[in-house]
Phi, psi and omega in degrees: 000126173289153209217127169253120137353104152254138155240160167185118204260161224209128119183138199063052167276008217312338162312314213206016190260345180279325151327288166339277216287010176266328170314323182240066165247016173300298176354143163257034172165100168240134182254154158235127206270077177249136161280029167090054164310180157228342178291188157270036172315277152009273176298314147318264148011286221289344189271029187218095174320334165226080191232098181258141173255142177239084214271137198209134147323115184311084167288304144212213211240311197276345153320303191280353179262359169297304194291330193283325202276302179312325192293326168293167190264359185218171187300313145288132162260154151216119213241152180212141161276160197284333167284359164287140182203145172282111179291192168276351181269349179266317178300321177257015160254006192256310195295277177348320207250011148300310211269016159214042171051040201268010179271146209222346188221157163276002184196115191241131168294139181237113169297161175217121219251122196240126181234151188193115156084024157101012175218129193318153135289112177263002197218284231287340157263034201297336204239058141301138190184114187221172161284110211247279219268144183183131178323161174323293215296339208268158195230139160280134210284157187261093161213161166287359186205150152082040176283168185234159143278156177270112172225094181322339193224054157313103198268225174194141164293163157280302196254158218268155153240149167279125215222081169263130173254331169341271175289116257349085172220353152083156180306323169289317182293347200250343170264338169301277173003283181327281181323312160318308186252032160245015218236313176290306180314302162335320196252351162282000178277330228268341163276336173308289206255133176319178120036047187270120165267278174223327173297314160306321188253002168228299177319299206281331138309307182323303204285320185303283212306308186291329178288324201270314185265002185227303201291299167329326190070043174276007171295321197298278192292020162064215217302283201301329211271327143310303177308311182285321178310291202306320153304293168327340181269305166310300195276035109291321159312320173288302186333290166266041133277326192275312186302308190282347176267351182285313183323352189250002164100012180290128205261151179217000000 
């Protein structure tokens, strides 16, 4: 039977990291990767034994999980965020294909059932989905924000992990967030795109804004559902406004 690897990379989770890590103790073998918290993050960790924790300085998200993936002892990952949680049928669909050696790819995409202001998202986010379980060997692509592993061939899971980033952490933590990645989003844009104009700081949010609440059907998700479009249209608004001022030497 082949033996898998949790990563979960940490800093300042003390909300949500004691869940994470009861979610993987199906694992042979959990690391938790942090950056040097201040909260009780930490202090959490240590109550759980078989839990090694390994603290490395934060660069971006795909440098340190770059950094994190060697560091296991077995072949396979399963990588999670502290908001995340593997339902059981994605747990005994991950363990079915350990224990008969059944990877058929080296990276498998996983949906993920979005939970946002307390209420599932049935629409404006179903095809959510990133790359969880995946050999030793796969390395995550170099941008600040929305990294990937790099896999020619991916294969996709049936089940699901579950997803709040929300909850309790509240509507401000969640426009701080925005910002935080729209500000990363800026320095992977800022060499790409030409000329940013009127097309960048009105068109291309409007279009953010329509696609996420009418083509997605986020009309579908009431309130919250309204809520994300408008947000996805703002940090495309932020986004090339921060590319043209980074370009004017402003700093963020």
């Amino acid at each position: 039977m082949q033996k898998v690897t949790a990563i979960i990379l940490t800093y300042n989770e003390s909300l949500h990291i004691k869940g994470a890590l009861e979610s993987v103790q199906w694992c042979d073998e959990i690391l938790v990767v942090d950056s040097f918290s201040t909260d009780d993050t930490l202090a959490i960790v240590g109550s759980f034994p078989k839990v090694k924790i390994l603290q490395n300085k934060f660069v971006t998200h795909a440098a340190q999980k770059n950094w994190a993936i060697p560091q296991a002892s077995h072949d396979w990952i399963f990588l999670l965020d502290a908001d995340e949680r593997p339902t059981g049928e994605l747990v005994s669909e991950i363990q079915g294909m350990l224990k008969t050696n059944s990877m058929s790819k080296d990276a498998y995409w996983i949906g993920r059932k979005n939970t946002f202001m307390d209420r599932e998202l049935q629409v404006v986010w179903k095809n959510d989905a990133v790359i969880r379980f995946f050999k030793k060997t796969c390395r995550y692509e170099n941008k600040q924000v929305h990294e990937e592993i790099i896999c020619p061939d991916p294969g996709r899971l049936t089940h699901k992990i579950l997803h709040d980033t929300y909850s309790g952490r509240g509507f401000i933590y969640h426009l701080q967030k925005g910002d935080k990645y729209s500000t990363l989003s800026a320095m992977d844009y800022k060499d790409k795109v030409g000329t940013i104009t009127l097309y960048h700081l009105a068109l291309r949010p409007l279009l953010a804004f329509f696609k996420s609440y009418i083509f997605k059907g986020g009309f579908i998700d009431g309130k919250q559902g309204f809520i994300i479009a408008v947000l996805t249209g703002w940090n495309i608004f932020c986004r090339f406004v921060k590319v043209w001022r980074m370009r004017e030497g402003e700093k963020f």
